[in-house]
C-alpha positions as CSV (number, residue, x, y, z in Angstrom):
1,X,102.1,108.5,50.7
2,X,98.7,108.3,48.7
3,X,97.0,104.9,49.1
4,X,94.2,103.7,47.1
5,X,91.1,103.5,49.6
6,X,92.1,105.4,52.7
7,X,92.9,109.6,53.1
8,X,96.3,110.7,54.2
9,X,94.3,111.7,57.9
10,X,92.4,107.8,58.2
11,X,96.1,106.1,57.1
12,X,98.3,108.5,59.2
13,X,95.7,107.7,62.4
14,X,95.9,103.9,61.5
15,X,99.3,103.7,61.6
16,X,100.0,106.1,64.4
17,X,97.7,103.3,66.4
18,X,99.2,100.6,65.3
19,X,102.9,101.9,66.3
20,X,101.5,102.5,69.7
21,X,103.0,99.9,72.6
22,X,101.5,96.7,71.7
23,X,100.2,95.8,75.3
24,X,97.9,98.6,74.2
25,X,96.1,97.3,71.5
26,X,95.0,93.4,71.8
27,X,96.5,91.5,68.4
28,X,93.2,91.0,66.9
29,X,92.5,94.9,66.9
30,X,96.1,95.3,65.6
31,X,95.4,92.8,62.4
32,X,92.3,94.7,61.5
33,X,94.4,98.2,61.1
34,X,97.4,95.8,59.5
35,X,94.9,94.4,57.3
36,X,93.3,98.0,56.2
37,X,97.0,99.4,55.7
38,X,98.1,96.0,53.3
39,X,94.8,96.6,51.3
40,X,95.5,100.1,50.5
41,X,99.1,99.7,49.3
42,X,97.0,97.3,47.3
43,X,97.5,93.6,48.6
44,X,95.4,91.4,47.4
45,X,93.0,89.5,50.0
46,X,95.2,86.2,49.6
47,X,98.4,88.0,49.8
48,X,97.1,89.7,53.4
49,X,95.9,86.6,54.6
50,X,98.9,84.9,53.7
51,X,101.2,87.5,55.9
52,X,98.8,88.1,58.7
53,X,97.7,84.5,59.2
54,X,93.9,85.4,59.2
55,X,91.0,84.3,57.7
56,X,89.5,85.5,54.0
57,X,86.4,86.1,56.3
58,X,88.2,88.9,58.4
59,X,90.3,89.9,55.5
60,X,87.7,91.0,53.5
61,X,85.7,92.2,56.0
62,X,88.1,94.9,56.9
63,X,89.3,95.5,53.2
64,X,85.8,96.5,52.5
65,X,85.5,98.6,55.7
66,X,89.1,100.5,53.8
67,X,87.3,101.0,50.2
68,X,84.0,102.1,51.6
69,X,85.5,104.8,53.8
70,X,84.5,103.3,57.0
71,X,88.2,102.5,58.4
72,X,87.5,104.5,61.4
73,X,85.0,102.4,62.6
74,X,87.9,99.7,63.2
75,X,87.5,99.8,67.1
76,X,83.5,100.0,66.9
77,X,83.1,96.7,66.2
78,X,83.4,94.4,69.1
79,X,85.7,91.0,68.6
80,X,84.3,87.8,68.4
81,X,80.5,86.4,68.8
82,X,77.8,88.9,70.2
83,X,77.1,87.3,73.2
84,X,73.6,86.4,74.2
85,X,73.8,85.3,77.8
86,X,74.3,88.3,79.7
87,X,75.5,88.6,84.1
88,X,71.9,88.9,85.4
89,X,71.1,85.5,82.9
90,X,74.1,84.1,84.8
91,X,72.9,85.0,88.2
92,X,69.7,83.9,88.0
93,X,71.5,80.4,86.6
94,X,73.1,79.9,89.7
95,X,69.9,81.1,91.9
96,X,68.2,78.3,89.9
97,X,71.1,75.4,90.7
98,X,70.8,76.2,94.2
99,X,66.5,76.4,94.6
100,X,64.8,72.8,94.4
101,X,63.0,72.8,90.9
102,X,59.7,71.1,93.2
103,X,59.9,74.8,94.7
104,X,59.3,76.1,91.7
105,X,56.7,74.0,90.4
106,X,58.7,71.6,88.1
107,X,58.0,68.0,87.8
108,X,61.8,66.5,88.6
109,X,63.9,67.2,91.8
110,X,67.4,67.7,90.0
111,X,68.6,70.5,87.8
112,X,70.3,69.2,84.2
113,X,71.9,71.5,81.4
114,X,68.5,70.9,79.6
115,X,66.1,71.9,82.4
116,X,67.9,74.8,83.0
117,X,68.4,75.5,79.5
118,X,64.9,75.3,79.1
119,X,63.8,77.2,82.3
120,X,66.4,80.3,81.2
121,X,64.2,80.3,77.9
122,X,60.8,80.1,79.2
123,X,62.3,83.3,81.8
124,X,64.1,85.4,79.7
125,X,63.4,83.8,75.8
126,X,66.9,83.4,75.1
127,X,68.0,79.9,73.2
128,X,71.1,78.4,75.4
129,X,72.5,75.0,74.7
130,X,72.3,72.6,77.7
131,X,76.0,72.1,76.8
132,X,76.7,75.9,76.9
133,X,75.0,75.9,80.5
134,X,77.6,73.3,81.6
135,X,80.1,75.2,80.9
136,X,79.1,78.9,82.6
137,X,78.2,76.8,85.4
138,X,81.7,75.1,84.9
139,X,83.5,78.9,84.9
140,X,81.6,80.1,88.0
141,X,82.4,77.1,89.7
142,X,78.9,75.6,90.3
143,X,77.7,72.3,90.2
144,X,74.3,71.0,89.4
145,X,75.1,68.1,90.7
146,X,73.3,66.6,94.0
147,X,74.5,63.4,96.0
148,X,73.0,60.8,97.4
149,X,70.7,62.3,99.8
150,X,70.1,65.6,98.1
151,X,72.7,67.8,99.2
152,X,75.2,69.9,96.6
153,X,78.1,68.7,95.9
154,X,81.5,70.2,94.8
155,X,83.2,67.8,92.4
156,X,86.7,67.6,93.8
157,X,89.8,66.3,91.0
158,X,92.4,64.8,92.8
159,X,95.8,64.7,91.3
160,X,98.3,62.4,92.2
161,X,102.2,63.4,91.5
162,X,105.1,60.8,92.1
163,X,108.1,62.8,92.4
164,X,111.8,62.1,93.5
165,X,111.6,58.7,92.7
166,X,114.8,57.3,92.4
167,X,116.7,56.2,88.8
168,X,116.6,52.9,87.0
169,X,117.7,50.5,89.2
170,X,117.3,47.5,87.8
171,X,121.1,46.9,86.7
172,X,122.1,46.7,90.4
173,X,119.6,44.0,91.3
174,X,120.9,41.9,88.5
């Protein structure tokens, strides 16, 4: 079948992916191809977005990627943000909660997100939010946190669960 932005060879390899197992291909990879395929039967960008549940963003994104000849790029582009805080920013993060900031010539004797958010850009020049920090240090399980007399401490959540309690009573003490 001829479609109206795409060769018989970039359509046939589309859809050939695209019927492949779906533990295969991760469901944002398989909307871009479904997304290609819908704009050359010729969809409309609402019409796509409506079926696949996507945003006009991605939708036309990929529809352009179809009518300028690039569909076989649609695994070169990676998913999501470009991320800017790389393993070796993350590992010098946790060296940094677990050194004394006096030891390395700062004026304060506790780590925040801020401080370290500004010691990662005065290191590497990369802008991180303090609130960003938190949370990688959050993932790895790290806490910046000291007690009382300067040692780390693990926060701990305690959960409480009442179980087998025993039904509503209160008609036999009446």
């Amino acid at each position: 079948m001829a479609g109206k932005y795409l060769t018989a060879f970039q359509r046939k390899l589309l859809q050939k992916k695209l019927d492949a197992p779906t533990e295969n291909l991760p469901e944002r990879l398989r909307k871009r191809i479904q997304i290609m395929l819908y704009a050359d039967d010729g969809k409309s960008q609402a019409e796509i977005c409506q079926l696949l549940k996507c945003s006009a963003a991605t939708a036309r994104t990929w529809i352009l990627k179809a009518q300028s000849g690039t569909a076989h790029q649609w695994q070169e582009h990676p998913i999501g943000r470009p991320k800017i805080v790389e393993e070796q920013h993350i590992e010098r993060l946790i060296e940094l909660v677990n050194t004394d900031p006096r030891e390395l010539g700062e004026k304060f004797d506790e780590w925040t997100g801020y401080s370290l958010s500004r010691r990662l850009e005065k290191e590497f020049g990369i802008t991180v939010t303090k609130h960003h920090i938190n949370r990688l240090l959050k993932q790895k399980a790290v806490s910046n946190e000291r007690d009382s007399e300067g040692k780390d401490t693990q926060k701990c959540k305690a959960r409480i669960s009442i179980s087998n309690l025993p039904s509503d009573r209160s008609s036999e003490l009446s």
